[in-house]
C-alpha positions, 0 to 999 in steps of 0.5 A: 572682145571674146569669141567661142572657137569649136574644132570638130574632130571625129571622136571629140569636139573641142571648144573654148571661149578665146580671147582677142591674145588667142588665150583660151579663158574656159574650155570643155571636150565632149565626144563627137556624136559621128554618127547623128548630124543633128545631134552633132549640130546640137552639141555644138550649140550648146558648147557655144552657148555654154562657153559664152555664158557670162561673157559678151561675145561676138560670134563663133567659130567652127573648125571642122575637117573637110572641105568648106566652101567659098562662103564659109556656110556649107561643109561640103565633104566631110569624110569622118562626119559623113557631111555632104553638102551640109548648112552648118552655118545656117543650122547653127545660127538659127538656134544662136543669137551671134554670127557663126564662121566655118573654116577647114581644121587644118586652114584654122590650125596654121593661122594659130601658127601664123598668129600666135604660134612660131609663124609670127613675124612671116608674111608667107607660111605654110603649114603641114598637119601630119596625122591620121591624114595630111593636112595644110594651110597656105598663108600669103601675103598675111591672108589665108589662102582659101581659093575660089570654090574655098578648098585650098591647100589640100596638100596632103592630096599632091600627087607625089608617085604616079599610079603610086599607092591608093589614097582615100580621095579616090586617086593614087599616089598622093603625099598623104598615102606616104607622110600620114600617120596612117601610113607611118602604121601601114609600113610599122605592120608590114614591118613587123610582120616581116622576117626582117631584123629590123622589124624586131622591136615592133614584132615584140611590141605587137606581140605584148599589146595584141595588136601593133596601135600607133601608141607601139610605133610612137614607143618604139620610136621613142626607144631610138629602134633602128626599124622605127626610125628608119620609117619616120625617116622615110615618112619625113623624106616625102614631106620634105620632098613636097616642101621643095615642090611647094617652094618651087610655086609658093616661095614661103619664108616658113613651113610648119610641121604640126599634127600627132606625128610631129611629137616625134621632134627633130626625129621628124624634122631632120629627115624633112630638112634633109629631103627638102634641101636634097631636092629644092630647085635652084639650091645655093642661088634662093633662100632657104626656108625654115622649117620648124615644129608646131608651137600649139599641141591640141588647142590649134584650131580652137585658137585660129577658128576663133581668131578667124571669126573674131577677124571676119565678124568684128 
């Protein structure tokens, strides 16, 4: 019993034909027409009718970054797309001849996590994406936490410092403007473009490349530089601090840290349970949850997606 699973990136869309273990069979990446909504709508059908080919397949689903609602049919705001208010469901399936299922990226990533990643075994997961942004997944009691207008576990949007620094929501101070990869670069250039010794390494880096990328900072990171690390592990002293917070209201048995700046490893994930531990409520008198690095790389949402509309349509 196969299902296609499509993630909707802004540069890329990935998509693969994925069978009942959450094993991708074939799979193809093409870039993201952003810019073209219909041209986007048509891309994605003909992926899904391409994946599909040859195979008998139950319905499909689509992963996207955003906010989905309740129904799973309409994305309702899309930032990297320019989505709002969109029928993706309706467009899609009127050009297939298979059901079709929208989820948030981030929703679909953390059930390949809970599914068939390093939460098996959990009842209560969450996980966190740490990337361009800050991503997140709230599974309890084995579902999918979605909330009553769909958009749940936008965790990368708690607020974490009052009248704190601008986040692209519209408010100030949320985790996202201070765990994020884009925030990890901001610090990175200010950094660099300091007097301060410790921003050596990447003052060099942005001098060879011509610009300080996170390809430099990753490198830099890499390297062991005492600038580099020291702002990984603020960045993982945030998230380990909104983990704490989390415990407090969601009691889950794991957290998961995945997204591109999570390949930085125990690099990462110390300071997380560090700041974590530092700050639970109630330390030495509740268990301690685990926090653990993503098992999927890139093929997360192609995998939950799948495996959400295979669990919805069969």
């Amino acid at each position: 019993m196969f299902t296609v699973g499509i993630d909707i990136g802004g540069t890329k869309i990935a998509s693969a034909l994925v069978d009942q273990h959450g094993q991708l069979i074939r799979e193809k990446r093409v870039p993201t027409p952003a810019n073209d909504s219909a041209a986007l709508t048509e891309t994605v059908v003909q992926l899904i009718r391409e994946m599909s080919e040859g195979h008998t397949v139950i319905g499909a689903g689509v992963a996207a970054a955003g906010f989905i609602d309740a129904d799973q049919a309409n994305i309702v705001y899309a930032p990297n797309l320019s989505w709002r208010n969109e029928p993706l469901k309706a467009q899609l399936e009127a050009q297939l001849d298979i059901p079709v299922l929208i989820e948030n990226d981030a929703n679909a990533a953390g059930w390949a996590e809970y599914r068939f990643g390093v939460g098996q075994g959990t009842k209560h997961m969450v996980m966190l994406t740490i990337g361009t942004g800050v991503g997140g997944a709230i599974i309890a009691d084995s579902r999918l936490l979605r909330g009553g207008f769909g958009i749940a576990a936008e965790l990368g949007h708690m607020r974490v410092v009052p009248d704190g620094r601008p986040c692209g929501c519209g408010q100030n101070g949320c985790l996202e403007s201070y765990g994020s990869g884009t925030a990890l670069l901001k610090s990175a250039k200010e950094l660099a473009n300091s007097n301060l010794p410790q921003g050596s390494r990447l003052r060099q880096l942005q001098d060879d490349a011509g610009e300080l990328t996170g390809n430099e900072v990753y490198t830099a990171i890499l390297e062991r530089d005492p600038g580099a690390l020291g702002l990984l592990s603020d960045l993982g002293s945030w998230i380990g601090q909104a983990i704490a917070s989390l415990t407090a209201i969601l009691d889950p048995e794991m957290v998961v840290i995945g997204g591109g700046v999570s390949a930085s490893g125990d690099l990462l994930l110390n300071p997380i349970r560090e700041a974590y531990l530092k700050h639970l409520p109630a330390r030495g008198f509740r268990p301690e949850l685990e926090i653990k690095a993503a098992g999927f790389l890139n093929d997360a949402g192609l995998v939950g997606v799948a495996d959400l509309a295979r669990k919805a349509l069969s």
